[in-house]
C-alpha positions in Angstrom: 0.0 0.0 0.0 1.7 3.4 -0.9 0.6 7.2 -2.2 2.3 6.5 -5.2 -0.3 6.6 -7.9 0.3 4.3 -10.7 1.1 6.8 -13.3 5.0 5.9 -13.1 6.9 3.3 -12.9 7.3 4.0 -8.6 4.5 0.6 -8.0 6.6 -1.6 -10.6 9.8 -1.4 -9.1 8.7 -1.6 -6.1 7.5 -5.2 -7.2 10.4 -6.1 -9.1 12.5 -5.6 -5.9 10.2 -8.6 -4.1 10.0 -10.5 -6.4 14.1 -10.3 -7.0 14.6 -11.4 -3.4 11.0 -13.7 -3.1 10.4 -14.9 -6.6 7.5 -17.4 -4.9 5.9 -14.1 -3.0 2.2 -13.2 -3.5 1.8 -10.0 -4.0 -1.4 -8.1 -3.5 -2.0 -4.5 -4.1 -4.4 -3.0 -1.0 -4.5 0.4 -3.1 -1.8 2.8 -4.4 -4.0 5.8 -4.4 -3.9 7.0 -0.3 -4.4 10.6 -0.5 -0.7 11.5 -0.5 0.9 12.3 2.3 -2.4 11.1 4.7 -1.0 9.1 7.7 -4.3 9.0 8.8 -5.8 7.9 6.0 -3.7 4.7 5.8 -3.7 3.9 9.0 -7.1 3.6 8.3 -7.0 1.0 5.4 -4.7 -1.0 7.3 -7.0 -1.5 10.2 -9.7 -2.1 7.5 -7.9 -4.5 5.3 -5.3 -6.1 8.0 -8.4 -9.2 9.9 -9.2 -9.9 6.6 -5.2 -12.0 5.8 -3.9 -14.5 7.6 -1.4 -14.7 10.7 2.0 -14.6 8.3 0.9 -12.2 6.2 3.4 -9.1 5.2 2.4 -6.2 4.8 4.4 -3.3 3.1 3.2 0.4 3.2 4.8 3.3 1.6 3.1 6.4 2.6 6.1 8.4 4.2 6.3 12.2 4.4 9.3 12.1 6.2 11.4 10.0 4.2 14.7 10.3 4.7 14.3 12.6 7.8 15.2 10.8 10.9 11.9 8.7 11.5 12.8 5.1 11.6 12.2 2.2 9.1 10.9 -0.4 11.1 9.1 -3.8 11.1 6.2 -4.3 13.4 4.8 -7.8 14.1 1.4 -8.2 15.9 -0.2 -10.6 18.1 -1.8 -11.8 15.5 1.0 -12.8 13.7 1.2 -10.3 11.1 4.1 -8.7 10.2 4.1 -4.7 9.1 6.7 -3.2 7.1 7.0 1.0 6.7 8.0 4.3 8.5 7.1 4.6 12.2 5.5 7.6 11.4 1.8 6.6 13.3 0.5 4.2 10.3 0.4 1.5 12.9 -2.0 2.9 15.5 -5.2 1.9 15.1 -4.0 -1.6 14.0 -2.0 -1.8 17.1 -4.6 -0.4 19.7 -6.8 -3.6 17.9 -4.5 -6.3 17.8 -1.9 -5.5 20.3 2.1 -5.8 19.0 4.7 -8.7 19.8 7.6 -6.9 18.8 8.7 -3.8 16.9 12.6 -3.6 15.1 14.2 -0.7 13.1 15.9 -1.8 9.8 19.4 -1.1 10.3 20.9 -4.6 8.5 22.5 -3.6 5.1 21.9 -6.9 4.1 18.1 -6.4 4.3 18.4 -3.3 1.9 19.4 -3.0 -1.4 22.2 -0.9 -3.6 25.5 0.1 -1.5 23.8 3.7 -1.4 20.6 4.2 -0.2 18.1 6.8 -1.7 16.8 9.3 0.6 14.0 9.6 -1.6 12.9 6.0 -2.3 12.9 4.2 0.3 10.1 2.2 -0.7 12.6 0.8 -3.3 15.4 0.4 -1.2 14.5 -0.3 2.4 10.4 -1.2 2.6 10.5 -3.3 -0.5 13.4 -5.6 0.3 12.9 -5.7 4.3 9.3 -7.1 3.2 10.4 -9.7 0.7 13.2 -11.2 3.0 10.2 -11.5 5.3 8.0 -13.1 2.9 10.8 -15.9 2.1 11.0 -16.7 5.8 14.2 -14.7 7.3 14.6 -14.3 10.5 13.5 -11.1 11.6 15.0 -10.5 14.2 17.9 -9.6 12.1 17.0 -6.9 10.4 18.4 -4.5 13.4 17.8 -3.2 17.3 14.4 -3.9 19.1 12.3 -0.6 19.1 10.2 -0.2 22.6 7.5 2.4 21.3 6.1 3.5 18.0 5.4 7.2 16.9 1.4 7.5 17.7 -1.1 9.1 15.8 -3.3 11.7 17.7 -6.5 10.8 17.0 -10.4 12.0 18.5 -12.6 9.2 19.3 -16.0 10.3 19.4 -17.5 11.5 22.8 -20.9 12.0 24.5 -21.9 15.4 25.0 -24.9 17.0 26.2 -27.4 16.2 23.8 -25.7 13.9 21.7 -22.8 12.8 20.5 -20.0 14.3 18.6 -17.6 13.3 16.6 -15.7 14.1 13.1 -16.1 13.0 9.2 -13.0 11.6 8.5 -12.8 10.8 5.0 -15.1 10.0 2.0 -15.6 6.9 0.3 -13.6 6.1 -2.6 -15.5 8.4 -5.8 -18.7 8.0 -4.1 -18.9 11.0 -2.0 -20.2 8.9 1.2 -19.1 10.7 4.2 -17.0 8.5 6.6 -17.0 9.0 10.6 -15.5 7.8 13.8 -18.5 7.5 15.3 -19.0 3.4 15.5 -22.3 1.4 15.0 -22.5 0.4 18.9 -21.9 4.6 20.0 -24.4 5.7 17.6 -27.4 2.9 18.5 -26.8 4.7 22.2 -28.9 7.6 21.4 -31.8 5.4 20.9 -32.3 5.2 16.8 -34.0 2.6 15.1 -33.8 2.0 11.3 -36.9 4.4 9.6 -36.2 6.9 12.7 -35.1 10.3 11.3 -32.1 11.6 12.6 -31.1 15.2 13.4 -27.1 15.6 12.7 -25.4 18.6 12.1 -22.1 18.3 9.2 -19.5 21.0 9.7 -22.6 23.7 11.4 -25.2 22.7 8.6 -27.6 20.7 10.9 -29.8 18.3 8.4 -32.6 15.7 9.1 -31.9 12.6 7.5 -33.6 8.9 7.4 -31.5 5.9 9.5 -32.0 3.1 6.6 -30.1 -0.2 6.2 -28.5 0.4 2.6 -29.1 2.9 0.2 -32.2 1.7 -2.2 -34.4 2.6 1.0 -34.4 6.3 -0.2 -35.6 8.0 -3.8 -32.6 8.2 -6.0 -30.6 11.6 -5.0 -31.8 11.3 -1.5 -30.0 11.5 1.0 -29.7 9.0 3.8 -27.8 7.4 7.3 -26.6 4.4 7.2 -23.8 1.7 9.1 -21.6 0.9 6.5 -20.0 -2.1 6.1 -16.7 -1.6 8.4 -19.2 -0.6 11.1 -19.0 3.2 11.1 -22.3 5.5 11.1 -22.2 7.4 7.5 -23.9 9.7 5.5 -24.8 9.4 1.6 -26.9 10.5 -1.5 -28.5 7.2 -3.0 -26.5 6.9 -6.4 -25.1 11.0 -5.8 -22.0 12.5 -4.4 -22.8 13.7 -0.7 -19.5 15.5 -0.3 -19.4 17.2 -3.5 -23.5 18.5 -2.9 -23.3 19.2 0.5 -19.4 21.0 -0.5 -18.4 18.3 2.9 -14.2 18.6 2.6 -12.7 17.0 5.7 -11.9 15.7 8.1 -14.8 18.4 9.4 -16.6 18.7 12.8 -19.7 16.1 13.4 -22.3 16.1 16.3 -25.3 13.7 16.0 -28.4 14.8 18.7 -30.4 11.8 20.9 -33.9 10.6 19.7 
């Protein structure tokens, strides 16, 4: 998973660098397009996409504003037995507040890099990319360099009861649809006593709106809009076959509160 795009070659080489060291290696692309630079954001896909492969699994993520600035390289392996490659820059928080860590280690080994100089601008080629594959061929890990005792930390805002309701934020949107994704969970929103058909009062960055609870999105006229739990289990907001975000002009992350029945 990086910010690269796929309009250059960045992806490809990337690849050819696993495979050079792993020829037998699966590889499976989890997405290329992260909105660049957006910690958060794959943070987020990583806790979304991480239960879903098995104990083993490697996963490589490129999305690195710092490169080449003092933030380590480092491999992280969870309870689960998942191994995660990239810079400790906050990518592994949510994963790690879910599924807890075994052991963290900065790549320092030479041998687990490639080229005798090492780009400060591609690391992805030259340290994430080969750490991964010696990995995915069944090196030892420990190897790759010193034991690390705590990873950099996103700062994240869980949603929170306040008088009234609850609040919380829109976080992102979904993919070209224009669904507005929150951190408000399925369990925190059911709390302030909604039932599917219920209407809901919400306000979106201080436009309050009264929208329908529904279970998917053919429950409301086409261009309506409507709530909904999607399917990681996060309250969100939609147009039925529209772009929310675009109509509504919703650009965030922006500032959510949702009021009690």
């Amino acid at each position: 998973m990086t910010d690269f795009g796929v309009v250059d070659d960045s992806v490809a080489i990337c690849k050819g660098v696993m495979l050079g060291i792993a020829p037998e290696a699966r590889i499976i692309d989890l997405t290329h397009q992260v909105t660049p630079f957006s910690i958060a954001d794959g943070a987020r896909f990583l806790y979304g996409a991480a239960p879903y492969y098995p104990s083993g699994a490697v996963f490589v993520v490129v999305i690195d504003p710092g490169v080449g600035t003092s933030r380590k390289a480092v491999i992280v392996k969870t309870k689960r037995g998942q191994y995660f490659v990239l810079p400790d820059n906050g990518l592994m928080t949510m994963v790690a507040d879910r599924d807890g860590i075994e052991g963290i280690r900065e790549i320092t080994n030479s041998a687990w890099m490639i080229g005798a100089g090492i780009s400060s601008t591609f690391q992805g080629r030259d340290i994430f990319s080969p750490a991964g594959a010696h990995l995915a061929r069944g090196d030892d890990w420990t190897t790759a360099g010193p034991e690390v005792k705590q990873l950099v930390r996103l700062d994240l805002h869980p949603a929170h009861l306040e008088a009234g309701g609850l609040g919380g934020q829109v976080i992102a949107t979904d993919g070209p649809f224009g669904n507005l994704i929150t951190n408000v969970s399925a369990e925190e929103f059911i709390k302030l006593g909604y039932a599917h058909g219920d209407v809901v009062q919400v306000t979106v960055n201080g436009k309050p709106m009264q929208l329908p609870f529904v279970k998917t999105f053919g429950d409301v006229p086409l261009g309506k809009p409507l709530i909904y739990v999607d399917s990681r289990g996060r309250f969100s907001i939609a147009l039925n076959q529209d772009n929310f975000a675009k109509k509504f002009d919703i650009h965030p992350p922006v500032a959510l509160f949702i009021s009690k029945k």
